[in-house]
Steps between C-alpha positions, in 0.01 A plus 500: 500500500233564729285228674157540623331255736106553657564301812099443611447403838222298606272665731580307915900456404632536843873601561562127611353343250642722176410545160770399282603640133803412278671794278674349223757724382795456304878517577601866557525761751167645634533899518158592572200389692169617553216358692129660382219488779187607380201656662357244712737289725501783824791341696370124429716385291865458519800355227829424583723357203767239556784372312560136605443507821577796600325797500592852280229694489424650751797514631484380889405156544106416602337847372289573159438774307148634585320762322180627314485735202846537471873377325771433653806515221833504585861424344644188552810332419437093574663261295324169387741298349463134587165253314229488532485908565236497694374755770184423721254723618343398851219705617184507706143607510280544825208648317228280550233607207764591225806358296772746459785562200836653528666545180892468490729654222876360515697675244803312397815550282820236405822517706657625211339842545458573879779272587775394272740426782301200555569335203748281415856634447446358125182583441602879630818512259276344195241820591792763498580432111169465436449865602261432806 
């Protein structure tokens, strides 16, 4: 499955007061992300996405991704197994004329496939005679 979210941000959304987005996804294991800028944004407009409250993407606390006219895609492997599978995408705008979009792809896939050892003992013996 593969999950796309335009995360529009308001033209004047400064870094302390951030725009915020929620990614509804479903339970699974995200293997691949992507984050689309578009001509436009020049280095003034940043996203950082956050699982709870802590954040994943990027990686080191307090940064964004910033970029124009470009994707970043990368594999991932980041389970999301507890309701209400949610992500959320923070971000900011300092242009002061125009609102600006990043788009963000999460591709996801069930435990069963990129991670069977996290499935129940049960569940993992029920799969083996099934052929799985």
């Amino acid at each position: 499955m593969i999950y796309n979210y335009k995360i529009t941000i308001p033209k004047d959304t400064a870094e302390t007061n951030l725009f915020e987005q929620d990614i509804k996804l479903t339970h699974g294991i995200i293997h691949k992300v992507e984050f689309l800028f578009p001509p436009g944004p020049v280095g003034l407009a940043g996203i950082a996405i956050f699982d709870a409250i802590h954040q994943v993407w990027p990686t080191n606390t307090g940064t964004y991704f910033i970029s124009d006219n470009e994707t970043i895609s990368y594999p991932e492997h980041h389970p999301i197994l507890i309701e209400p599978f949610l992500l959320r995408a923070k971000a900011y705008n300092t242009d002061d004329t125009y609102e600006h979009s990043i788009t963000v792809r999460i591709g996801i896939l069930p435990i069963e496939v990129l991670a069977p050892w996290l499935q129940s003992y049960d569940k993992r013996l029920l799969n083996i005679f099934r052929g799985y």
